[in-house]
C-alpha positions in Angstrom: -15.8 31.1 -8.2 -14.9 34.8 -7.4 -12.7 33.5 -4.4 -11.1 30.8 -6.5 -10.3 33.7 -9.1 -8.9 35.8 -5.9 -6.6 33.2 -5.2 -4.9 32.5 -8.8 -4.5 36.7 -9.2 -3.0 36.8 -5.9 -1.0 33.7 -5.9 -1.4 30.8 -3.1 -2.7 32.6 0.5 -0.1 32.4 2.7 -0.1 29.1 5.2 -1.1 30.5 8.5 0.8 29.8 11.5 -0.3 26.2 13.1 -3.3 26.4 15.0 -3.8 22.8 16.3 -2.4 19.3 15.9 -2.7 16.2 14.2 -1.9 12.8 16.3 -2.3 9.1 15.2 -4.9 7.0 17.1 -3.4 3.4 16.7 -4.1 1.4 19.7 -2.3 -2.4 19.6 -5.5 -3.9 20.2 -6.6 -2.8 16.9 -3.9 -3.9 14.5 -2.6 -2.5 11.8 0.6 -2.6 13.8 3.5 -4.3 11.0 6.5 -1.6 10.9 5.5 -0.9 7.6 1.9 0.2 8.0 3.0 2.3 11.0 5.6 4.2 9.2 3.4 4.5 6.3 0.3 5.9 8.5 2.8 8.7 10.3 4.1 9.7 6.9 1.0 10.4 5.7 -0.3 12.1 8.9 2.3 14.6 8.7 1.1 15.7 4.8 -2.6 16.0 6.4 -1.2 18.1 9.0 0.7 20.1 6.2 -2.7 20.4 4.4 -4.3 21.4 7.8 -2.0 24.2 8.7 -1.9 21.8 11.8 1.3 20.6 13.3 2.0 17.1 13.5 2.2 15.9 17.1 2.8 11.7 16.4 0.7 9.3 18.4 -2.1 10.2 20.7 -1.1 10.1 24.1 -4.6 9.9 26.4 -2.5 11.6 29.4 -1.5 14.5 27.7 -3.2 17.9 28.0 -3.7 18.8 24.1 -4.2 22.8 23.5 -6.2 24.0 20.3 -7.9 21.7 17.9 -7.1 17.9 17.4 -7.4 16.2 14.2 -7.1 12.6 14.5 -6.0 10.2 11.9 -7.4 6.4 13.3 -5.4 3.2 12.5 -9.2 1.8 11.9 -12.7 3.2 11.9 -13.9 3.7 15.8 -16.3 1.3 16.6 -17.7 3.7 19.4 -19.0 6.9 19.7 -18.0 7.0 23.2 -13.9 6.5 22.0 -14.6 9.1 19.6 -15.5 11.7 22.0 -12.5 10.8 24.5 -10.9 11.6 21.3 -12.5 15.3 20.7 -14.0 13.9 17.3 -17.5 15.3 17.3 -17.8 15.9 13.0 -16.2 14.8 10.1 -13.3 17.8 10.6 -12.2 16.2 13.2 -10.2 12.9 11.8 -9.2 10.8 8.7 -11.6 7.9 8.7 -15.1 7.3 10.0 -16.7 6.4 13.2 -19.7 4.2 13.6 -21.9 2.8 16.6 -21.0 -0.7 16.4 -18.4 -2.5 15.5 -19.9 -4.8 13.2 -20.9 -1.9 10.8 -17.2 -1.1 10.3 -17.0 -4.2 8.3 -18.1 -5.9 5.7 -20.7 -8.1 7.3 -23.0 -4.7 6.4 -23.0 -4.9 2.8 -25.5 -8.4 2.7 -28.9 -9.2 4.4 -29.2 -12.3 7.1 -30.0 -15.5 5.6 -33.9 -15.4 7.4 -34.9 -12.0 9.2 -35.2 -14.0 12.3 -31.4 -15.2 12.2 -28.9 -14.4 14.7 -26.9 -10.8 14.6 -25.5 -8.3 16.4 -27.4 -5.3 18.7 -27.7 -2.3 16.4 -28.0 -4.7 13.3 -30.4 -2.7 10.6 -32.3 -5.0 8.2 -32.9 -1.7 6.7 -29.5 -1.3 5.1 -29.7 -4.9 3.5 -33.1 -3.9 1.7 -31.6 -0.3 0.6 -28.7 -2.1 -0.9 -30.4 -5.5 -2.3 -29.9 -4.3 -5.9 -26.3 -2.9 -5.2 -24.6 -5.9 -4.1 -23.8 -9.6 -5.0 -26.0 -12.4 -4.2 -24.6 -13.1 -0.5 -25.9 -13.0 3.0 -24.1 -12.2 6.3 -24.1 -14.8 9.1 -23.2 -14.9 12.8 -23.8 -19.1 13.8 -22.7 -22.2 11.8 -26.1 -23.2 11.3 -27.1 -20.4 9.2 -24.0 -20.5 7.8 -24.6 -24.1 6.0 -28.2 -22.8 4.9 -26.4 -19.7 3.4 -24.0 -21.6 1.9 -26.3 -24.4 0.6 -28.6 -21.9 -1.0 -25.6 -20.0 -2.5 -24.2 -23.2 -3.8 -27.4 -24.3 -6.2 -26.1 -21.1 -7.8 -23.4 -21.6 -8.5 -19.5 -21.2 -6.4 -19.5 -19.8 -3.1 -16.8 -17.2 -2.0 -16.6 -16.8 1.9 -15.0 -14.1 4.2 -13.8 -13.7 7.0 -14.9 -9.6 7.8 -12.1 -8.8 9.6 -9.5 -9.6 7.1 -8.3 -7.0 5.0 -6.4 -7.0 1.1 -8.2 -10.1 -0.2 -6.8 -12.3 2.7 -9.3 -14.7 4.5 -11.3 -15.5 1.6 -11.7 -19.5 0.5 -13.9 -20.9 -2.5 -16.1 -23.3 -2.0 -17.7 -25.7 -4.9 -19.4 -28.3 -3.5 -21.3 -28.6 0.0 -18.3 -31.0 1.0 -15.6 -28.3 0.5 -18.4 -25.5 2.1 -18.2 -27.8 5.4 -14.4 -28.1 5.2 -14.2 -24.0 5.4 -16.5 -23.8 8.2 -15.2 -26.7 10.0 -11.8 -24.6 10.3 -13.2 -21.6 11.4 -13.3 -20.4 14.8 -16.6 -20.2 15.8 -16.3 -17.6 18.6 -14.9 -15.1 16.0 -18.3 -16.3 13.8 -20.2 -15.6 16.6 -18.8 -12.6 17.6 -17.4 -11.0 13.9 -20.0 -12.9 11.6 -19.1 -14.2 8.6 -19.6 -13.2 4.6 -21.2 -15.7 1.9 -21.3 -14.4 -1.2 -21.4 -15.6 -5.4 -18.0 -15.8 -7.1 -16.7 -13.8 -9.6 -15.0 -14.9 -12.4 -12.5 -12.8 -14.8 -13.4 -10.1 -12.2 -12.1 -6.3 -12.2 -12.4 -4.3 -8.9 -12.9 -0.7 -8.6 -12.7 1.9 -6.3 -14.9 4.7 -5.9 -14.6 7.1 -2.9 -14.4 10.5 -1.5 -12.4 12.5 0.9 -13.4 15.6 2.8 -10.1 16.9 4.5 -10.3 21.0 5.9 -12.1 23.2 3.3 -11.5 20.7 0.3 -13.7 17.6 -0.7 -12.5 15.1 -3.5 -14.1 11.9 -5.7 -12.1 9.3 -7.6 -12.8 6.8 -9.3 -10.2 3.9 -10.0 -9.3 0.5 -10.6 -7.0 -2.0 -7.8 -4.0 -4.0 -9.1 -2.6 -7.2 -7.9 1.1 -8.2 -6.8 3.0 -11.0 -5.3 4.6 -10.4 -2.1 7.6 -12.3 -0.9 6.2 -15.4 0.1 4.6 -15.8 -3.5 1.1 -15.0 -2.4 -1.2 -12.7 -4.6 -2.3 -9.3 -2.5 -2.7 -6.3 -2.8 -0.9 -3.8 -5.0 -1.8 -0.4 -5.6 -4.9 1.8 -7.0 -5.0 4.0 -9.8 -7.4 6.7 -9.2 -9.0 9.4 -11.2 -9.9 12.4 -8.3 -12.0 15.4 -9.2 -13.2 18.0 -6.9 -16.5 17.7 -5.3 -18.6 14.8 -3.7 -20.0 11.8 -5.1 -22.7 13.1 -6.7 -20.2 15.1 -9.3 -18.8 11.9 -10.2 -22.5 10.9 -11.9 -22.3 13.7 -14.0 -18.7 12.8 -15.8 -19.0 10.9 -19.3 -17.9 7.2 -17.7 -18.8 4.4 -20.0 -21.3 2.4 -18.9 -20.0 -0.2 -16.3 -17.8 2.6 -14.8 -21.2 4.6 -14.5 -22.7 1.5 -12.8 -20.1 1.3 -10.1 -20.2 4.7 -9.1 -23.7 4.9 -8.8 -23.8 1.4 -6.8 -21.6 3.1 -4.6 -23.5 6.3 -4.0 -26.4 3.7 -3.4 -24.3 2.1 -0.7 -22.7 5.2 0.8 -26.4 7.0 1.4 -27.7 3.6 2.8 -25.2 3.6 5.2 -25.5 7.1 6.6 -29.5 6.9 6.7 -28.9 3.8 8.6 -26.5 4.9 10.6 -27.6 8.4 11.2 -24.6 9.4 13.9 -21.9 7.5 12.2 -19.1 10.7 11.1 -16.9 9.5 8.1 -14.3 12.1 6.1 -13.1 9.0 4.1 -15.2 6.9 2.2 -14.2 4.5 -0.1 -16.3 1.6 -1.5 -15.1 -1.7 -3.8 -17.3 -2.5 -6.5 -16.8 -6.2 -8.4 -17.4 -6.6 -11.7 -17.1 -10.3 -13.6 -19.2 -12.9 -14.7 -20.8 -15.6 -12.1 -21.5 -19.1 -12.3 -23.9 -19.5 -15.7 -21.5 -16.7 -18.0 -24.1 -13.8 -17.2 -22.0 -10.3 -16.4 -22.3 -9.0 -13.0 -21.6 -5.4 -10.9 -22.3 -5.3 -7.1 -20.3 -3.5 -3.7 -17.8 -5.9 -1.5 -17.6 -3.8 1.2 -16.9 0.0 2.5 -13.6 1.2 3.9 -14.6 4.1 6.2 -10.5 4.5 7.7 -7.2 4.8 6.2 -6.2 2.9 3.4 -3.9 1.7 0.5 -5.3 4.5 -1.5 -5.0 7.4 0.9 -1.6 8.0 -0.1 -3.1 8.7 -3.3 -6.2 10.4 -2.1 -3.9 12.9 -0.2 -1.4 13.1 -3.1 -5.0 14.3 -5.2 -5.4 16.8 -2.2 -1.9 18.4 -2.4 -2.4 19.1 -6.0 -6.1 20.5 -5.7 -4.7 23.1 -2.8 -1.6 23.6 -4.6 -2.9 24.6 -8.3 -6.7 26.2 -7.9 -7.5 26.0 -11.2 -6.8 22.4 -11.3 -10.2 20.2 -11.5 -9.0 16.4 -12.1 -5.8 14.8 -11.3 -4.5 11.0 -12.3 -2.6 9.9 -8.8 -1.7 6.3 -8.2 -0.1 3.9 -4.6 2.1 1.4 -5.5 3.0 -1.6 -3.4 6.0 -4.0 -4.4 7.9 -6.3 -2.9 11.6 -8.0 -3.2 15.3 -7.1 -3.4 14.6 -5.7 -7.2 11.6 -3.2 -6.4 12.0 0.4 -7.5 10.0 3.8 -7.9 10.5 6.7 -10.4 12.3 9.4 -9.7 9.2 11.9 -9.3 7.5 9.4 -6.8 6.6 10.6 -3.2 7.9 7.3 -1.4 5.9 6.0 2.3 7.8 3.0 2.6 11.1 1.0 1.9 12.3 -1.6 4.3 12.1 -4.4 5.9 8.9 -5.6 7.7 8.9 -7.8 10.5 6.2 -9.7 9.1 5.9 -9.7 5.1 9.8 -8.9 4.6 11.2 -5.9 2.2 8.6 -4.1 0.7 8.4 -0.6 -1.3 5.4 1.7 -0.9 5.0 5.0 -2.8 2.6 7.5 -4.3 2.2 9.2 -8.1 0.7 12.3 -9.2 0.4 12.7 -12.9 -2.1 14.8 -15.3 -5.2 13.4 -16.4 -5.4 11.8 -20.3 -8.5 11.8 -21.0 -7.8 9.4 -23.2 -7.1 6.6 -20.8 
């Protein structure tokens, strides 16, 4: 407190000269590679630089000599701690994103428990998580062989709908409903079974009349954030419903501050579902280094009308709310007496798409694969009415 009250009678400290770099780690292999993701990821690289005191240096290049520190902003989570150290990441000061020891556990084929503890998974797979997080999630399991798949499914099924997903697919994409054992076989039957084998696959209750939320927390240089928000919906130019935006309510601190707001109840459920999630994951994977965490929580009713609340998955890289996150960031450095913020990403597609005035914009143009679309950020105060 006494150096927060040294900094508002003084004015903002003075930026220091840059004493490292910040470089994007975006290999082709990964994905994550349409023009507008790309320029979107660089754009906001250069802000964490800003926020740093770091200049930006663009993308990695592995031949070059770096001086000083290197911060590291990841197109995914590292799926090995071996990359990460080629990278000079060795804590969470050291990128935007997470790193984990396999690459199963950067997806979310985590989040539910085998269909038998004797099924077939991955080296490094920990039954522990799946009993830490039983009474977090949805009723689902996680599966890596057609086989168990139909006994997942079948068991799933006398509940009532089944929602399957494919791990590796991000936004809501990949996902197929399945009513009846007949349409369960149909999904499977059109999947490719090396990328079951090798990626697993989610089975999981459907939601109806559902509301996702996101609930996260950001630890870039000396400042850590929480929000708490809610996802929207849009239609991109082919007419298909994706992925839209978050609005986000950030206050300074961890998770654990978040608790200790007045949120009404279901709000209060999610967060602490989350918190349940996020500490299973790092006691079960103790060496994993994430500075961004941000969790989904479902809430809706299921198959007989009863009202349900459980974690989809974790998102432990950058995201379509980091442009908000680091938006929340800027205002927190730039105003130290400021202790919540309302900041918002927007994502809109078409000829007739526009942002306000006061918006910081990431994105307008044409992508080679889902045509014209406009990205952009929002800072506002915080009603506490809303």
């Amino acid at each position: 407190m006494q150096q927060r009250e040294a900094v508002m009678a003084h004015g903002p400290a003075t930026i220091p000269a840059p004493s490292g770099i910040v470089v994007v780690h975006a290999p082709e292999e990964l994905g994550f590679t349409d023009a507008h993701e790309k320029v979107t990821r660089h754009r906001l690289a250069r802000r964490l630089a800003a926020l740093k005191g770091y200049d930006f240096a663009g993308d990695h290049d592995p031949t070059r000599p770096y001086a000083g520190p290197v911060y590291v902003v990841p197109s995914d989570t590292i799926t090995d701690i071996g990359t990460a150290e080629a990278l000079g990441i060795r804590t969470e000061h050291d990128l935007f994103g997470g790193v984990v020891p396999y690459p199963f556990a950067a997806t979310k084929v985590i989040t539910h428990p085998l269909v038998e503890p004797d099924a077939a998974a991955p080296a490094g797979w920990s039954h522990a998580f799946g009993q830490r997080t039983k009474d977090i999630v949805l009723e689902g399991f996680s599966v890596f062989t057609p086989a168990d798949a139909r006994r997942a499914g079948a068991r799933l099924l006398e509940r009532g709908l089944v929602r399957l997903k494919r791990v590796r697919a991000a936004g809501g994409t990949g996902q197929a409903v399945a009513t009846t054992l007949a349409e369960l076989e149909e999904v499977l039957e059109a999947l490719d079974e090396a990328e079951l084998v090798t990626h697993g696959l989610v089975l999981e209750e459907d939601l109806a009349e559902v509301t996702t939320l996101s609930i996260g927390e950001v630890r870039v240089a000396e400042l850590v954030v929480s929000y708490y928000g809610t996802q929207r919906t849009t239609t991109d130019n082919s007419g298909a419903v994706v992925y839209g935006g978050s609005d986000l309510v950030v206050i300074r601190g961890g998770l654990d501050g978040l608790l200790r707001l007045d949120l009404p109840d279901p709000l209060r459920l999610a967060v602490a579902q989350a918190h349940t999630y996020d500490e299973a994951a790092t006691a079960s994977f103790p060496n994993a280094i994430l500075s961004r965490r941000n969790y989904d929580v479902a809430q809706g009713l299921d198959a007989r009308g009863r009202w349900r609340s459980g974690v989809l998955e974790q998102s432990w890289r950058i995201g379509g709310a980091s442009g908000a996150e680091i938006a929340a960031l800027e205002a927190f450095r730039a105003d130290p007496s400021l202790e919540v913020v309302r900041t918002a990403t927007v994502e809109v597609y078409g000829e007739s798409a526009e942002f306000p005035s006061h918006a910081t914009l990431s994105f307008r143009g044409v992508d080679e694969r889902v045509g014209l679309v406009t990205k952009y950020t929002l800072v506002e105060p915080h009603d506490h009415t809303r």
